[in-house]
Structure formats: structure tokens, C-alpha cells
Kinemage of the C-alpha trace (Angstrom):
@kinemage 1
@onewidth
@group {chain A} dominant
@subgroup {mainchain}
@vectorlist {calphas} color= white
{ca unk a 1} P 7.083 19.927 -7.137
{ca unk a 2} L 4.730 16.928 -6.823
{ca unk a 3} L 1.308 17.179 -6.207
{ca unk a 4} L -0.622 15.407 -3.588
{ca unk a 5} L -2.975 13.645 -6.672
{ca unk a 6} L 0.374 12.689 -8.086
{ca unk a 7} L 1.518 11.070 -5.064
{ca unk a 8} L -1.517 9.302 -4.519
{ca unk a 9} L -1.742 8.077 -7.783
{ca unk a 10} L 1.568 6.712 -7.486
{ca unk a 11} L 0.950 4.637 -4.526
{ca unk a 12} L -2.312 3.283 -5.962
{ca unk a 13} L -0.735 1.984 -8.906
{ca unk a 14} L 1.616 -0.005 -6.608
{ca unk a 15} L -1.132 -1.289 -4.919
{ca unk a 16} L -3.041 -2.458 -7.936
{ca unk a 17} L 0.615 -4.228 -8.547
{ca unk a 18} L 0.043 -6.117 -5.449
{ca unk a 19} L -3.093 -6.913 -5.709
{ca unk a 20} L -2.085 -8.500 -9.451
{ca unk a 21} L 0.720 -10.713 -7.221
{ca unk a 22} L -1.424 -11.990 -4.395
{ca unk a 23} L -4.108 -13.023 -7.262
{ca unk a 24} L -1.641 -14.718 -8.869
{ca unk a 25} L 0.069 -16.216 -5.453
{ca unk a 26} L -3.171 -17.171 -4.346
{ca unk a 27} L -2.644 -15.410 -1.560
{ca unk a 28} L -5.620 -16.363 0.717
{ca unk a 29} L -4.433 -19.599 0.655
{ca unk a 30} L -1.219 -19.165 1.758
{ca unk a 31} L -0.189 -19.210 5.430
{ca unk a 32} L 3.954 -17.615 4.670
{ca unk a 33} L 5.706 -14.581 4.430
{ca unk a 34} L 4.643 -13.029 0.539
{ca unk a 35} L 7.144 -10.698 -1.386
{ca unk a 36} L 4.907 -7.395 -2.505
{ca unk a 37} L 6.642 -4.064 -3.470
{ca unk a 38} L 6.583 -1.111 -1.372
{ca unk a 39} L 3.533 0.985 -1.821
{ca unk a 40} L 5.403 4.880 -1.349
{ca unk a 41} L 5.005 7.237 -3.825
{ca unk a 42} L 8.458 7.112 -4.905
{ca unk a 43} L 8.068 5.715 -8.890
{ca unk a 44} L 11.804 4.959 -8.573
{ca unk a 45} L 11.554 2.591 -5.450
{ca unk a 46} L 12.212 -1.004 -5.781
{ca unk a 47} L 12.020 -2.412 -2.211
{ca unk a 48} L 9.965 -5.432 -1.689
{ca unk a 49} L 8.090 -6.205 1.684
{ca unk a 50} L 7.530 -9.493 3.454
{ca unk a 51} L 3.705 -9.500 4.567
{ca unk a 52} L 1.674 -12.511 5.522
{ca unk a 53} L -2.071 -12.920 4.078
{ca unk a 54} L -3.803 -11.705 7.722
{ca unk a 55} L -1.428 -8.968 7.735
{ca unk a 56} L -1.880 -8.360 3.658
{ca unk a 57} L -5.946 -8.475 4.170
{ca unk a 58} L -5.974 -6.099 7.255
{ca unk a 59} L -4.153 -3.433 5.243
{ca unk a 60} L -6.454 -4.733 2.331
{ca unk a 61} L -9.651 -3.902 4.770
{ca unk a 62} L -9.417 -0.256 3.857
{ca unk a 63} L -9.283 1.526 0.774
{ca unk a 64} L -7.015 4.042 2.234
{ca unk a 65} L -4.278 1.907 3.949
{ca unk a 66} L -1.237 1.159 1.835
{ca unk a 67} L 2.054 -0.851 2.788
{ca unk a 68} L 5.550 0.997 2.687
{ca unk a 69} L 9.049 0.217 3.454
{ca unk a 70} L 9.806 2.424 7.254
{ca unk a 71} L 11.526 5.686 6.043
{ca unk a 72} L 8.941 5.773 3.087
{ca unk a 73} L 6.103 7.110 4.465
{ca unk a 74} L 4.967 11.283 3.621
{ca unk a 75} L 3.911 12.994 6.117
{ca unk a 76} L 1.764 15.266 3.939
{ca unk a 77} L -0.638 13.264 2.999
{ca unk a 78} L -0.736 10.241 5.471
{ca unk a 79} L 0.021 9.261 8.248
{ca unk a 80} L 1.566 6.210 9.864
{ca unk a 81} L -1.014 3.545 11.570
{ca unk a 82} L 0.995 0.537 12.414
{ca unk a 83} L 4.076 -1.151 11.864
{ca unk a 84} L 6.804 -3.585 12.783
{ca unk a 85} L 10.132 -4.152 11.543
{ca unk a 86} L 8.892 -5.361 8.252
{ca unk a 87} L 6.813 -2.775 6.811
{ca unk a 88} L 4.330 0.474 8.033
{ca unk a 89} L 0.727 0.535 7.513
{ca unk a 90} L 0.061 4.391 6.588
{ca unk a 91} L -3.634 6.051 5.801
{ca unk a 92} L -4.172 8.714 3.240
{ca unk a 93} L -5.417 11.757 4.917
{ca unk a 94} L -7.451 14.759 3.327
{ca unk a 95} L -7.968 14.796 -0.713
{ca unk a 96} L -5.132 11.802 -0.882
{ca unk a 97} L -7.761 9.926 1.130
{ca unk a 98} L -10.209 10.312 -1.470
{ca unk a 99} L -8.146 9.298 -4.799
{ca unk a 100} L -7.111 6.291 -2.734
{ca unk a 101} L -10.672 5.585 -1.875
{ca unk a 102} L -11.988 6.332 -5.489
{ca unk a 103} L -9.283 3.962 -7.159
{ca unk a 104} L -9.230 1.401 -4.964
{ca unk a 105} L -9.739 -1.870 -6.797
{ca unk a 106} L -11.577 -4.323 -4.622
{ca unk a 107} L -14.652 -1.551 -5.354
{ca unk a 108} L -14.461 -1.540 -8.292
């Protein structure tokens, strides 16, 4: 059985991913659609996500806000925000919260 730490610390490993690709992209600058992988904490998904810079910077705003394919999110330790037919925007809730908080890397 998984843990809620371990699921957190899956999805903020993926996030750290994406935050390596729009620093490479130069994502600020760009104005397009951007590939990024789904954030879930499944280690063997492989989905990628089309997200635009705004959209990639308002999920960005908060530490505890990750992006996931729809069908991806866990209800045990988030919960779903927003969406469209692209992606959902889901928050950590409870202890998840906090890992994703404490490892987020635009604190750091």
C-alpha cells in the first residue's frame, strides 16, 4: 500500500521535471501550447499535457497545485480545483499539502 508521503513525493518529482522543461523552453517567453508530463503520482505514467505559460504560471502560483491528466487525480490526498479538456489543476490537502509545500522548488 502506498503512503500519502510516497504519493506526494512522486508528484513533486514530476513537477521538478517540468519545471527543468519550461527552463529550458523558456517558457515565459513563449505564447503556445508547451508539452509537460502529467504530474499524478503514478511513477509508471507517461502522458504529456498541453499547457500554455499563463495557464503553466497559475498552477505555478502555488506550491500545492500540480497538473494531471483527467482520470489521474487521488482523491485522498487532493482534490480537483480546475480543469478543461486538457489537463486538471488538483491541490494537496492535509500532510500531502505540506511535502508539496516543503519541496516545492521556486522556494527553494
Amino acid at each position: 500500500m502506498t503512503t500519502t508521503d510516497e504519493l506526494a513525493r512522486r508528484q513533486t518529482v514530476f513537477r521538478e521535471v517540468n519545471e527543468n522543461i519550461a527552463s529550458l523552453t523558456n517558457l515565459l517567453s513563449e505564447t503556445d501550447c508547451q508539452l509537460f508530463i502529467c504530474e499524478c503520482s503514478d511513477t509508471a505514467c507517461a502522458e504529456s499535457l498541453e499547457v500554455t505559460a499563463e495557464e503553466y504560471e497559475t498552477v505555478r502560483a502555488s506550491g500545492a497545485r500540480f497538473l494531471v491528466k483527467p482520470g489521474h487525480q487521488q482523491a485522498s490526498v487532493e482534490r480537483v480545483v480546475e480543469g478543461n479538456g486538457r489537463f486538471l489543476v488538483v491541490e494537496k490537502i492535509g500532510q500531502a499539502a505540506e511535502i508539496a509545500q516543503a519541496d516545492y522548488p521556486r522556494h527553494k
